[in-house]
C-alpha positions in Angstrom: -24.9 -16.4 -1.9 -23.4 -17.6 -5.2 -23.6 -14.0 -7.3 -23.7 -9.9 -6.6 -27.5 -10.2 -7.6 -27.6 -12.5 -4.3 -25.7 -9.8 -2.2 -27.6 -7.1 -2.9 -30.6 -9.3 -2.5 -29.2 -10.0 0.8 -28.5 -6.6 1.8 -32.3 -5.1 1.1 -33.5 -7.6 4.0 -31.2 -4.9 5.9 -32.9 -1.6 4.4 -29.7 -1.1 2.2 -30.2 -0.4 -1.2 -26.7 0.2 -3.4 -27.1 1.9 -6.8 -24.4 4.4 -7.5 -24.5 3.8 -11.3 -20.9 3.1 -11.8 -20.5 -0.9 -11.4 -16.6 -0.7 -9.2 -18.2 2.2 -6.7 -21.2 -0.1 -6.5 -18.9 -2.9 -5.8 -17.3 -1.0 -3.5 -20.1 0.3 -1.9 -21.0 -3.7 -1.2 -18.3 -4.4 0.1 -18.4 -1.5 2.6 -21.6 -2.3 3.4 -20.9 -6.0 4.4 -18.1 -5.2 6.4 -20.2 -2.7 8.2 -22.6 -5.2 8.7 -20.3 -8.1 10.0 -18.8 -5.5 12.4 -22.5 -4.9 13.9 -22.6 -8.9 14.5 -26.3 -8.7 11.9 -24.5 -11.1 9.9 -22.7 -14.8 10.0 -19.1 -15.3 9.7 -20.0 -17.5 6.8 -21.9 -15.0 5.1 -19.4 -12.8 5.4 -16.4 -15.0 4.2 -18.8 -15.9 1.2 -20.2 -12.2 0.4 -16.6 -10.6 0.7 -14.9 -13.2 -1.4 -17.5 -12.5 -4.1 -16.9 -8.9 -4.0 -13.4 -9.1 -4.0 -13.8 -11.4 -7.4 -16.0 -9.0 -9.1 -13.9 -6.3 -7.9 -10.7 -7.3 -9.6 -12.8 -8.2 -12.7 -14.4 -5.0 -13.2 -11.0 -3.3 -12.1 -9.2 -5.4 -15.1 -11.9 -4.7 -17.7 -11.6 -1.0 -17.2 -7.8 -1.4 -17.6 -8.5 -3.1 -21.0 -11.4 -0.5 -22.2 
């Protein structure tokens, strides 16, 4: 997993689908979702670390840009 693209990607092959159409609640809902996952043992440590450092990037991102705007 490199991007958010690759995380939802990832997150389909569990039967969730994440479109809220505001990017930080989608973002959010990601994150919630991984965790969630991770906490029913579906998905790797690794993945996990990886996916949830992503989030938390894109997270503070978005949060700064709405700041700005």
């Amino acid at each position: 997993m490199k991007s958010v693209y690759d995380i939802q990607q990832y997150l389909k092959r569990f039967g969730s689908y994440i479109y809220l159409g505001d990017r930080l609640a989608d973002l959010e809902m990601l994150e919630f979702e991984v965790r969630e996952l991770y906490r029913s043992q579906l998905i790797e440590p690794k993945e996990y670390q990886t996916a949830i450092l992503i989030l938390k990037r894109e997270i503070a991102l978005e949060r700064d840009k709405q700041k700005k705007g």
